[in-house]
C-alpha positions in Angstrom: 26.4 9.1 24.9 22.8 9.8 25.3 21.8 12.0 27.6 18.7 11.4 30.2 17.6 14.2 32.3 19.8 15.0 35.4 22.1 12.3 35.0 24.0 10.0 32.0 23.2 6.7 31.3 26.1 3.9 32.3 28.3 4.1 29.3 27.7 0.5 27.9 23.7 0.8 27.9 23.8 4.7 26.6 26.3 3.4 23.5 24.7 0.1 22.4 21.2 2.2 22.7 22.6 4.6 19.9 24.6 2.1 17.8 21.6 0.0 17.5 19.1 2.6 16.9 21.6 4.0 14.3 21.6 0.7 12.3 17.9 0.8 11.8 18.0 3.9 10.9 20.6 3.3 8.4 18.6 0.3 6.9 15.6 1.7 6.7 16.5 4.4 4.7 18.4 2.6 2.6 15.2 0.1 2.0 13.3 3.2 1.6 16.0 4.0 -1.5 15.3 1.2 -3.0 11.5 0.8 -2.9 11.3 4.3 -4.4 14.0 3.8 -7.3 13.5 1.9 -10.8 14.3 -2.4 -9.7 17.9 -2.4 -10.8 18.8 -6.2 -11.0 21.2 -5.9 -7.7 18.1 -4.5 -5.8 16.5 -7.7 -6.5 18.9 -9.9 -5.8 20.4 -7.9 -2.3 16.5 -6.5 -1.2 15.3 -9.6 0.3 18.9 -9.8 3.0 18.5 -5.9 3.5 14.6 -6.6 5.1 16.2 -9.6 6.4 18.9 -7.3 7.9 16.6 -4.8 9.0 14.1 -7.2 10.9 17.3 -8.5 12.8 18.7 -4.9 13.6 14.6 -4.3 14.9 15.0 -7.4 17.2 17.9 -6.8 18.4 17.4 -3.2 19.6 14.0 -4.1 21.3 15.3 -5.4 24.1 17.9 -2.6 24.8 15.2 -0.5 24.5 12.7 -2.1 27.0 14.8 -1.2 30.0 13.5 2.5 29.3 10.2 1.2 30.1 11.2 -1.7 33.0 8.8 -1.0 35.9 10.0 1.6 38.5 12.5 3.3 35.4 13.0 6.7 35.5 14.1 7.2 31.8 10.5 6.6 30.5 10.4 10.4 29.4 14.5 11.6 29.2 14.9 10.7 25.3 13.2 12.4 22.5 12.4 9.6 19.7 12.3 11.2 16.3 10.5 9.4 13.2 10.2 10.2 9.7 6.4 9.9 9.0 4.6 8.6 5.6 0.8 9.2 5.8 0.9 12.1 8.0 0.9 15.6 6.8 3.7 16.3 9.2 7.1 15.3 7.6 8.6 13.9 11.4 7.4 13.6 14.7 9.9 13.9 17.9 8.6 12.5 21.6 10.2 12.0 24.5 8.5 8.3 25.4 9.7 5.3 25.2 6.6 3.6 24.7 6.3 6.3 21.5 9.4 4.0 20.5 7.9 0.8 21.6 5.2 1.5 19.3 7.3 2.8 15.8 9.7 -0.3 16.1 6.6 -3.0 16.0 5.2 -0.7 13.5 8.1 -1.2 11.8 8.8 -5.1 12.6 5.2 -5.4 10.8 5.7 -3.3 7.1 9.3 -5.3 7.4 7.1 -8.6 7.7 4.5 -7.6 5.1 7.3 -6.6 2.9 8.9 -10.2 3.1 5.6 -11.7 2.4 5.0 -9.9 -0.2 8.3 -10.2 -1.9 8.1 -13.8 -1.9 5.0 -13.5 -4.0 6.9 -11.1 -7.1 6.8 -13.3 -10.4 10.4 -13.9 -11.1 9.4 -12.8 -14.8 6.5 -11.3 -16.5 5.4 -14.7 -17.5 5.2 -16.8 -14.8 2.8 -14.2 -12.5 0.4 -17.3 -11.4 3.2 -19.8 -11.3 4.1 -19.2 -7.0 4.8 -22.8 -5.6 2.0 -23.5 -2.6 5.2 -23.9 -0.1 6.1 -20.1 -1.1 2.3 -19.1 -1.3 1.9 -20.8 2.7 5.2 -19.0 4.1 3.8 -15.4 2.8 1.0 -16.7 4.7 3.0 -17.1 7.8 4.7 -13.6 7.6 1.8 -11.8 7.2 0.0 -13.6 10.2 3.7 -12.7 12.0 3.1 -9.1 11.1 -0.4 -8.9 12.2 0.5 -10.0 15.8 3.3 -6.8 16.1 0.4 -4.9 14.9 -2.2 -7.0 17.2 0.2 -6.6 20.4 0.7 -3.0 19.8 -3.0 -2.1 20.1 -4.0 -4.1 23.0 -0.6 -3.5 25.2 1.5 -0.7 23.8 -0.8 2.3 23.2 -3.1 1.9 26.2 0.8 2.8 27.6 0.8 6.3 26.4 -1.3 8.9 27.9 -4.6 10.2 26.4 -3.1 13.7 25.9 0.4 12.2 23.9 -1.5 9.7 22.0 -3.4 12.9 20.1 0.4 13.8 19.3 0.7 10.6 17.4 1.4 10.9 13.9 -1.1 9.5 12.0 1.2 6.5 11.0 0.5 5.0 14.0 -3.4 6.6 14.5 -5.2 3.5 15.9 -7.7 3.5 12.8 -4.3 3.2 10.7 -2.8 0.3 12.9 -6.2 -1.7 12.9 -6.3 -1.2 8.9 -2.6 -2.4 8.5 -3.7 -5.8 10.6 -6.6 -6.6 8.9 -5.2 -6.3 5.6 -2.6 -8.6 6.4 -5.7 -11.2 7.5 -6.9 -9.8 4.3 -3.9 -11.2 1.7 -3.9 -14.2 3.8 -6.7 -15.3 2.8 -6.5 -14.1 -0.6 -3.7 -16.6 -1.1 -5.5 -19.2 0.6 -8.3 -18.6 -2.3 -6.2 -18.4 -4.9 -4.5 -21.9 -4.0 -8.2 -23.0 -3.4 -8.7 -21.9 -6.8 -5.9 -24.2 -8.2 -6.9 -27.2 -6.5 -9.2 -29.7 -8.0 -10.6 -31.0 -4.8 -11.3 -27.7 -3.2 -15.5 -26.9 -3.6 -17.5 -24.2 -4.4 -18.8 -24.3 -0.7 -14.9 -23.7 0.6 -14.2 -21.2 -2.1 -17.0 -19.0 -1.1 -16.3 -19.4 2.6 -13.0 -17.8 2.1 -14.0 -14.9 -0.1 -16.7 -14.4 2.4 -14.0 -14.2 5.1 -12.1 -12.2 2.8 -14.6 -9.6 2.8 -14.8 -9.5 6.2 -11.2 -8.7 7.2 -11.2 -6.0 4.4 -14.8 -4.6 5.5 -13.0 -4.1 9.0 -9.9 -2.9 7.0 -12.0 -0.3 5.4 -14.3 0.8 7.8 -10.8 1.8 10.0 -9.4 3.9 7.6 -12.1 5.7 5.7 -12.2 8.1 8.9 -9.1 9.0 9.2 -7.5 12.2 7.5 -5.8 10.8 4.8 -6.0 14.2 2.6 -2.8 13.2 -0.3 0.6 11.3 -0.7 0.7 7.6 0.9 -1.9 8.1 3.0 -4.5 8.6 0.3 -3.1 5.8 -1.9 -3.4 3.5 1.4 -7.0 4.8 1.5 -7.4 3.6 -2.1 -5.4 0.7 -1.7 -8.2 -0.6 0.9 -10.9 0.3 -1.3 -10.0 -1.4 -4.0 -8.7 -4.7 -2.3 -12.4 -4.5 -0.5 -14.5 -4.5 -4.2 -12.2 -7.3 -4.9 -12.9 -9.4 -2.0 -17.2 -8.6 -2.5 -16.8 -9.4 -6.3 -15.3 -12.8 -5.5 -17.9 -13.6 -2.7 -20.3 -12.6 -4.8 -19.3 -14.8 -7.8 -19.1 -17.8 -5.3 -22.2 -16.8 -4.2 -24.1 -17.0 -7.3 -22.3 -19.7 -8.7 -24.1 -22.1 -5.4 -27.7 -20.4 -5.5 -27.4 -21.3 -9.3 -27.1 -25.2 -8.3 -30.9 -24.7 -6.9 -33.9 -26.0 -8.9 -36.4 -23.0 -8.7 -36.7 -20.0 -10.3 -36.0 -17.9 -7.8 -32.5 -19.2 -6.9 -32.0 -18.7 -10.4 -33.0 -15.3 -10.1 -30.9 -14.3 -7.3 -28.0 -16.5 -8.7 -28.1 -13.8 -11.9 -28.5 -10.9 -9.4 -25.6 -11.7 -7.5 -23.4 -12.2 -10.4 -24.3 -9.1 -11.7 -23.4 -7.5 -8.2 -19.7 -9.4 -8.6 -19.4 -8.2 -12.2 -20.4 -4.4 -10.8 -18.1 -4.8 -7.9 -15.6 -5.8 -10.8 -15.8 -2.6 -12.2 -15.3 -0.5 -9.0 -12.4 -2.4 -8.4 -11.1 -0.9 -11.6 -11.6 2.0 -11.1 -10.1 2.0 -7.8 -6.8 0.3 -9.4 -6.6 2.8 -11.7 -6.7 5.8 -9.1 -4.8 4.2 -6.5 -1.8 4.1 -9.4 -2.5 7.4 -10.6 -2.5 9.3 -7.2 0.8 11.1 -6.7 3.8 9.4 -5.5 2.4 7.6 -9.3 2.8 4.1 -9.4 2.8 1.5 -12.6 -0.2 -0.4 -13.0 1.4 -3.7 -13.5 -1.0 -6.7 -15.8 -3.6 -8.3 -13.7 -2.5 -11.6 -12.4 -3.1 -14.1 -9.8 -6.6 -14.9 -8.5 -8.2 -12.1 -9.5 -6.8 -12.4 -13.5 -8.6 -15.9 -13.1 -11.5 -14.0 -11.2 -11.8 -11.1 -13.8 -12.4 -13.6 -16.3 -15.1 -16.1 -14.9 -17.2 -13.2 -13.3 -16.8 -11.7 -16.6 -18.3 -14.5 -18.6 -20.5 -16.4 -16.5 -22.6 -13.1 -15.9 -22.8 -13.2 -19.6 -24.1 -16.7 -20.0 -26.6 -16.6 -17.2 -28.3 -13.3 -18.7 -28.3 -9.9 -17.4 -32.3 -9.0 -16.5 -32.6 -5.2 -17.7 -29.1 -4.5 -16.6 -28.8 -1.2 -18.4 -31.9 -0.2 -16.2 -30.0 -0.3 -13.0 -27.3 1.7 -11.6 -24.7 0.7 -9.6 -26.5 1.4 -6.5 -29.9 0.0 -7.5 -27.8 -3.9 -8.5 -25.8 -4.0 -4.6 -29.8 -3.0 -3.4 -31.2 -6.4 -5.2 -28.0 -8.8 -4.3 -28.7 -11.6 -2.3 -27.1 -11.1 1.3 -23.8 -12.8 1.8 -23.5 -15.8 3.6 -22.5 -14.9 7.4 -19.1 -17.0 8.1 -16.9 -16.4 11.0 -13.8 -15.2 10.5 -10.9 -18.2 10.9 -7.5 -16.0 10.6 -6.0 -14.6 13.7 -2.6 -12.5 14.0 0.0 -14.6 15.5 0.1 -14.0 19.4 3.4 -12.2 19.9 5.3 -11.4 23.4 7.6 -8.3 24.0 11.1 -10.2 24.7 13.4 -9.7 28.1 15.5 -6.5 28.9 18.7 -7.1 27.5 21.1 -8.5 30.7 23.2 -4.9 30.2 20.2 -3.3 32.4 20.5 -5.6 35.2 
């Protein structure tokens, strides 16, 4: 039985509490296992039902939990929550508020969701890495967008719950700047996929192509700007820091390939001019994005740097040789600085991707 204060809990609320929390406990840590351990060929088959697992256990302690937090409850403060962090410097972090628990379980609902999306996207084999069918591309769509709303719901109506002083006890996991990262990325690969099945269809023109990587840099502008703040000193958190710099030069070297590819359709010399200039600021974003792939693999816990695949392989190679053939003006004069200086400004679209709205479900009846 749980304990709460002066008093105990009726039996049946205090032992379905601990059973559930126990499960996803259990299966977290056991998805954690795997993640961390060379793919065995039973991980791969079994990992997609353990997140499916886990997401249910998450669901169905929600509600048992809520009746902590039920208006007029006096049990808001009686439990002490204790969660292994990953970013923060501090290895757990124990409070005694339910909303603290509130917050780590949507937390956890959304790397769940992303998890799903982005298992659905794994090439089967080495040699089909581009081959995704546009239903599977769609539904990773879906989950991330399913993810974002947890994320979306926990900022607007979860932490304005917790008081100013415990919210500066939060670990760092679920900082706000962390939080409003993890959401827009998830906008982010959205619209990613969306471009890459742009990409692969012959209808789709150079107009809607553009206006997605344009969005794309957006979502991982805001991404960015969220994160490069925060204290993200070593382990996950500076890979996450990384991660977001590199997906960010990837989004700006598509727009800008887009970009110069439309102001090259123009009949004077100046769109010309800036067509060349902004596909010399896509190859140069290229090249960042490199580098950033390379460090985010070879920060410590080191990761393999798998082949490059997917709409950027197809990227990579068109910004690559269309910068070429349209001539580099004195590019050797110019650092990296001086080339983003001279690039044409991006066109300004507004953003079309929002999380999914999500709603915190009933009390489980047991509280009644």
């Amino acid at each position: 039985r749980l304990n709460f204060g002066g008093g105990v809990l009726k039996l049946c609320c205090s032992e379905k509490l601990y059973n559930l929390r126990t499960r996803v406990v259990v299966l977290a840590s056991q998805e954690a296992q795997t993640a961390v351990k060379p793919k065995r060929k039973a991980a791969t088959q079994h990992g997609g039902s353990m997140l499916s697992d886990l997401q249910q256990s998450l669901e169905d302690y929600l509600p048992v939990l809520l009746g902590l937090v039920k208006e007029g409850s006096k049990l808001q403060n009686s439990v002490k929550f204790v969660w292994v962090n990953q970013e923060d410097d501090t290895e757990e972090t124990a409070i005694s508020n339910a909303w603290y628990e509130v917050l780590s379980v949507l937390h956890l609902m959304a790397m769940v969701s992303f998890s799903q999306a982005n298992s659905s996207l794994l090439p089967k084999t080495s040699s089909d890495c581009y081959q995704q069918t546009d239903e599977s591309k769609r539904t990773s769509v879906d989950v991330f967008l399913k993810g974002a709303g947890y994320l979306d719901y926990a900022l607007n109506h979860v932490l304005p719950q917790l008081p100013a002083e415990l919210r500066k006890d939060l670990p760092i996991d679920l900082a706000e700047g962390v939080l409003q990262a993890l959401c827009q990325q998830a906008l982010g690969q959205s619209v990613d996929i969306q471009l890459g099945m742009a990409i692969d269809c012959t209808k789709a023109t150079l107009a809607v192509k553009r206006r997605l990587a344009c969005e794309m840099v957006k979502y991982w502008h805001q991404a960015h700007d969220n994160i490069v703040k925060l204290p993200l000193t070593s382990g996950w958190g500076e890979k996450h820091q990384l991660y977001v710099k590199w997906k960010y030069d990837e989004a700006q070297a598509a727009a800008y390939y887009y970009h110069g590819l439309i102001l090259d359709e123009g009949n004077t010399e100046k769109s010309h001019l800036m067509a060349v200039s902004a596909l010399r600021a896509a190859e140069e974003f290229l090249k960042e994005r490199k580098k950033e792939c390379e460090a985010f693999h070879t920060t410590p816990p080191i990761s393999k740097n798998p082949p490059i695949c997917g709409t950027m392989k197809y990227l990579s190679e068109k910004i690559t040789k269309d910068a070429s053939s349209k001539g580099r003006i004195n590019q050797d004069l110019y650092s990296h600085e001086r080339i983003i200086e001279t690039a044409p400004v991006l066109p300004d679209f507004s953003v079309a991707l929002k999380p999914d709205e999500y709603q915190l479900p009933p009390n489980d009846p047991l509280w009644n």
